[in-house]
C-alpha positions in Angstrom: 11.0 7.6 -7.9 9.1 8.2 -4.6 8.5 5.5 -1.4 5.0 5.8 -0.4 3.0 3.8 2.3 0.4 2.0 0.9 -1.2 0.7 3.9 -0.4 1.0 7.5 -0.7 -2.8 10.1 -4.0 -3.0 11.8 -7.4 -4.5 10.9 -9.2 -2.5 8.6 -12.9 -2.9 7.8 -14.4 -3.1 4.6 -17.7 -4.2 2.8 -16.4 -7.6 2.1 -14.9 -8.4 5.7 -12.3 -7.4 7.7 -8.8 -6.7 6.2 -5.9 -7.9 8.6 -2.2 -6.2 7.5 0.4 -7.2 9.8 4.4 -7.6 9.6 3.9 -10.5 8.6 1.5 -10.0 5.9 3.4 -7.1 4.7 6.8 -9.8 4.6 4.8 -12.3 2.5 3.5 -9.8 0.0 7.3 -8.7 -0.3 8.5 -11.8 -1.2 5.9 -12.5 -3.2 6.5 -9.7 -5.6 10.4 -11.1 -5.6 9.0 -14.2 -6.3 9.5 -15.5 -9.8 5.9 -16.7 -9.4 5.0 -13.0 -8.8 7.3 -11.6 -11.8 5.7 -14.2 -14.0 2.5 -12.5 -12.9 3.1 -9.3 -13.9 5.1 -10.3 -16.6 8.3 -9.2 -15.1 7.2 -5.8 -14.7 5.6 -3.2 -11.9 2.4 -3.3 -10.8 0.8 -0.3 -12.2 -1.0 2.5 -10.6 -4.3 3.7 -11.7 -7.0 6.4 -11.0 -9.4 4.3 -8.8 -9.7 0.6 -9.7 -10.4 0.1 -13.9 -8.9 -3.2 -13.2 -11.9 -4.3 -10.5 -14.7 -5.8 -11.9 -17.1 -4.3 -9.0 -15.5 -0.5 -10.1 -14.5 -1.0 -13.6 -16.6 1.8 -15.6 -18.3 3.6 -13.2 -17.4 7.0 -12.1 -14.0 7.8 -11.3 -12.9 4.0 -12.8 -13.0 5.1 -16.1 -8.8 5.5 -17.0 -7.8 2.5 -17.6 -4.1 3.7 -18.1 -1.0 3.4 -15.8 -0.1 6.5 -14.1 2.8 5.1 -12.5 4.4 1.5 -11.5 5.6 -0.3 -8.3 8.8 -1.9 -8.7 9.7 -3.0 -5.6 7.3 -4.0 -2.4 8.6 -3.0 1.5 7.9 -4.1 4.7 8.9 -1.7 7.0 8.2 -1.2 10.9 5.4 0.9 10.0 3.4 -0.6 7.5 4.3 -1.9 3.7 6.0 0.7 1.2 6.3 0.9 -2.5 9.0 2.2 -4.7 6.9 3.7 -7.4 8.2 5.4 -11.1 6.1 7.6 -12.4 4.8 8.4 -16.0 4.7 11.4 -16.4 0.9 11.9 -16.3 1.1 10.9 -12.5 3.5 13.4 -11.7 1.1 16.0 -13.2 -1.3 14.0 -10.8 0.3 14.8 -7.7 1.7 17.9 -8.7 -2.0 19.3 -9.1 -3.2 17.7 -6.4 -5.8 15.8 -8.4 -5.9 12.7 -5.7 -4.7 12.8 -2.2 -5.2 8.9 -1.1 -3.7 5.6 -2.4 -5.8 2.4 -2.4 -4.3 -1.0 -3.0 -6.3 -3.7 -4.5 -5.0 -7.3 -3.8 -5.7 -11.1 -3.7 -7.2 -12.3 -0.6 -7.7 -15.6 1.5 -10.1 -15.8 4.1 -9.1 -16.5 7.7 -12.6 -17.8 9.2 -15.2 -15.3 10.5 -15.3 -12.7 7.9 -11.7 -12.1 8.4 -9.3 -11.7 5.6 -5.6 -11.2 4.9 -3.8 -10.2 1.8 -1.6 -13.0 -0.5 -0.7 -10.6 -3.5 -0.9 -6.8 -4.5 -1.9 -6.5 -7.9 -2.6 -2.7 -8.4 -2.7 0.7 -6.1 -5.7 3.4 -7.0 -4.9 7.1 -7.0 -8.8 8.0 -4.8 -10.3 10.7 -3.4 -13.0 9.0 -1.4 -10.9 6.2 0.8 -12.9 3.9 3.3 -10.1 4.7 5.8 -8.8 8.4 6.2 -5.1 8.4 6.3 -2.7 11.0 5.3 -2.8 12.8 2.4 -0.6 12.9 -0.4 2.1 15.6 -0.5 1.3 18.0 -3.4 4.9 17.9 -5.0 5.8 16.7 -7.6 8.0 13.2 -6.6 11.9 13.0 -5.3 13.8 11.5 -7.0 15.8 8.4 -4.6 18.2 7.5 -7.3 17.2 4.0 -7.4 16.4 1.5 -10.4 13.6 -0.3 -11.2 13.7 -3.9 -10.5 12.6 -5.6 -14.0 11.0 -3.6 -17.1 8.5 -1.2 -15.7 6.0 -0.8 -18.7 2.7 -1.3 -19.7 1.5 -5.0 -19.0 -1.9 -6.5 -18.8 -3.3 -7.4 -15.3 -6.2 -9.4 -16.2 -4.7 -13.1 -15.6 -4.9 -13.2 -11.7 -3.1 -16.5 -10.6 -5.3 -18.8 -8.7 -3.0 -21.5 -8.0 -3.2 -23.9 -4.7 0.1 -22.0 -3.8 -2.1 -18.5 -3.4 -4.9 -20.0 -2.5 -6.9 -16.7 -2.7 -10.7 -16.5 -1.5 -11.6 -13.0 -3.9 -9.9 -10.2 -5.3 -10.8 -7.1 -3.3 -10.0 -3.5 -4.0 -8.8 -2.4 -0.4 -9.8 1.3 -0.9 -7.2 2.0 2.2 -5.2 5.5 2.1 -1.6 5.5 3.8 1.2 7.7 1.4 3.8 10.4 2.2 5.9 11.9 -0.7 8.6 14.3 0.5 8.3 17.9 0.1 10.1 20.6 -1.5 9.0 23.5 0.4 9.5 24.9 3.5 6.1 24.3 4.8 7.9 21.0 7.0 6.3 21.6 10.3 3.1 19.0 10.5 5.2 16.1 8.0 7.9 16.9 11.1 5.4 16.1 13.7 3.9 13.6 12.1 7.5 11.7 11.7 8.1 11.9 15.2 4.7 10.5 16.1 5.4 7.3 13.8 8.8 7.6 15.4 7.5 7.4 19.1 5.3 4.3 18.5 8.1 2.5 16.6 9.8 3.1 20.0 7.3 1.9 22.2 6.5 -0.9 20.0 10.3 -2.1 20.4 10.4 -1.2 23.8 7.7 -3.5 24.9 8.5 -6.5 22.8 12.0 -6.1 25.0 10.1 -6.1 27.7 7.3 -8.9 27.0 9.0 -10.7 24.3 6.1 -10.2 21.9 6.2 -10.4 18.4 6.0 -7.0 16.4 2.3 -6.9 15.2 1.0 -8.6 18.8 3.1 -5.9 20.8 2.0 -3.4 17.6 -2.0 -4.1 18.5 -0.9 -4.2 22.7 0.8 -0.3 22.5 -1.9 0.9 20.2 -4.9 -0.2 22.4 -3.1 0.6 25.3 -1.6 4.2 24.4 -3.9 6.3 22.5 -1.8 9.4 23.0 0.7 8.0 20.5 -2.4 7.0 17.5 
């Protein structure tokens, strides 16, 4: 199975408003997918991964939205320090996916509830898009075929439908919205290391800075997140 990023914290424009990911966020959509509410959603499985968004009404059937196969499954939702991470298993089709090269971008599409002023935050992942054309460039996917971490798949990870969204007062969701954001590292097997080195010790250095002023101002992660990334652009 491989851990990829599916979305970095920040606020992210899009066509229907502004996305806000925090900590936070990222901790909610984690439990969530624990949730029995959330395995009774998906049916006790993963949350499957497509070629662009067959599963969104505003993408199903046009170009690219065609396959409406899973290419791979989520089985377990992260927050880390650094945005929120998936544990995905792949059929084998994805691997031949990222093996080739065929995509470089994943896109998550989720439940969302509005915040006031055209500002939105997610409630629920329901599927992640294998894309080519993301709204937010991001780092590309590794063109390996995926390592193997030696971990099992929380629940049955097979084919499930995704058409019942829950709408319940508990979600309270304002739309669904395919988030068309890009954020995935695989790790590689060559020797070719030296920019996914860098790039580690970038993400490294913020974490560090981020930490290092909430010591120092007692801010919470995302508020001292937004404060070191407006106030250090060396580090972004």
């Amino acid at each position: 199975m491989d851990l990829i990023r599916i979305v970095e914290y920040g606020e992210h424009p899009h066509p229907k408003g502004l996305q806000r990911v925090s900590f936070a966020v990222a901790q909610r959509l984690e439990q969530d997918f624990r949730s029995l509410r959330g395995r009774l959603a998906r049916r006790f499985g993963g949350l499957p991964v497509y070629v662009g968004h067959p599963d969104d009404p505003d993408f199903s059937g046009a170009p690219g939205h065609t396959d409406t196969r899973a290419h791979g499954w989520i089985c377990e939702l992260r927050a880390q320090p650094d945005g929120l991470y998936g544990l995905v298993r792949w059929a084998q089709s994805g691997r031949e996916l990222l093996a080739n090269a065929n995509y470089k971008f994943f896109s998550p599409r989720w439940l969302m509830r509005g915040l006031g002023e055209g500002v939105f935050e997610p409630v629920r992942l329901l599927s992640v898009g294998l894309t080519n054309s993301p709204n937010i460039p991001g780092e590309t996917i590794a063109n390996e075929a995926p390592l193997a971490l030696g971990e099992s798949c929380v629940g049955v990870c097979a084919p499930i439908s995704t058409g019942g969204e829950v709408r319940g007062a508990e979600a309270a969701p304002a739309m669904t919205c395919a988030a068309n954001m890009p954020e995935a590292f695989s790790r590689s097997r060559t020797l070719a290391l030296g920019s996914r080195r860098d790039s580690f010790c970038r993400r490294q250095a913020i974490v560090d800075a981020v930490h290092a002023r909430m010591g120092d101002t007692g801010e919470d992660f995302a508020t001292a997140w937004a404060n070191v990334k407006r106030s250090r652009a060396d580090l972004f």
